[in-house]
N, C-alpha and C positions, 0 to 999 in steps of 0.2 A: 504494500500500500504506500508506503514513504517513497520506494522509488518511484513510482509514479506517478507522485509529485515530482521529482526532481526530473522526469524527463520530460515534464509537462512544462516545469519551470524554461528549461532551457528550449526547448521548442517554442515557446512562446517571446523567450527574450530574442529568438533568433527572428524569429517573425517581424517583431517591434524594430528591431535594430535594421532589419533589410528593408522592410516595407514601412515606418512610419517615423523612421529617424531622417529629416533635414541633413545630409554634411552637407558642409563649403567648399564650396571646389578650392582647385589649389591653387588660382590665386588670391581670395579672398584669408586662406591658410596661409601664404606670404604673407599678406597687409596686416593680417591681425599678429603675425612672430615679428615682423618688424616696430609695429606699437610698442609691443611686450617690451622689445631688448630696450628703444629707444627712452621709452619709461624707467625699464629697471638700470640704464646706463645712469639716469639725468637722477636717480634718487639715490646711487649709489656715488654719486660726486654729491649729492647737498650730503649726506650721509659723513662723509669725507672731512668736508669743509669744518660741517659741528664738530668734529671729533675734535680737526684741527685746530679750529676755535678755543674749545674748551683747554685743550692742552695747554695752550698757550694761556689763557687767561689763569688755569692754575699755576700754571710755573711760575706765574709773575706772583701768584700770590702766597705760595712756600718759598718767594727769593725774599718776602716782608720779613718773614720769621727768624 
């Protein structure tokens, strides 16, 4: 009885996924990994920057002490 479900399970995911799943073609799959990198490039430099920032602002203030 349990397999039964699970081959029902997957027959039916396979249905869903061929027949009513939307993909994007591939250049729409380009435009959307180029967002991605462009994003995680531009947050991985302000990322950067703060660290930088912060560094600097404590050194200068353990050079008080």
């Amino acid at each position: 009885m349990a397999n039964n479900k699970v081959v029902n399970y997957i027959q039916e995911s396979y249905d869903e996924l061929m027949h009513k799943v939307s993909w994007p073609t591939w250049s729409e799959l380009q435009g959307s990994a180029i967002v991605v990198s462009v994003a995680s490039l531009i947050i991985a430099i302000i990322v950067f920057a703060m660290d930088e920032v912060f560094k600097n602002v404590l050194m200068q203030f353990y050079k008080l002490f």
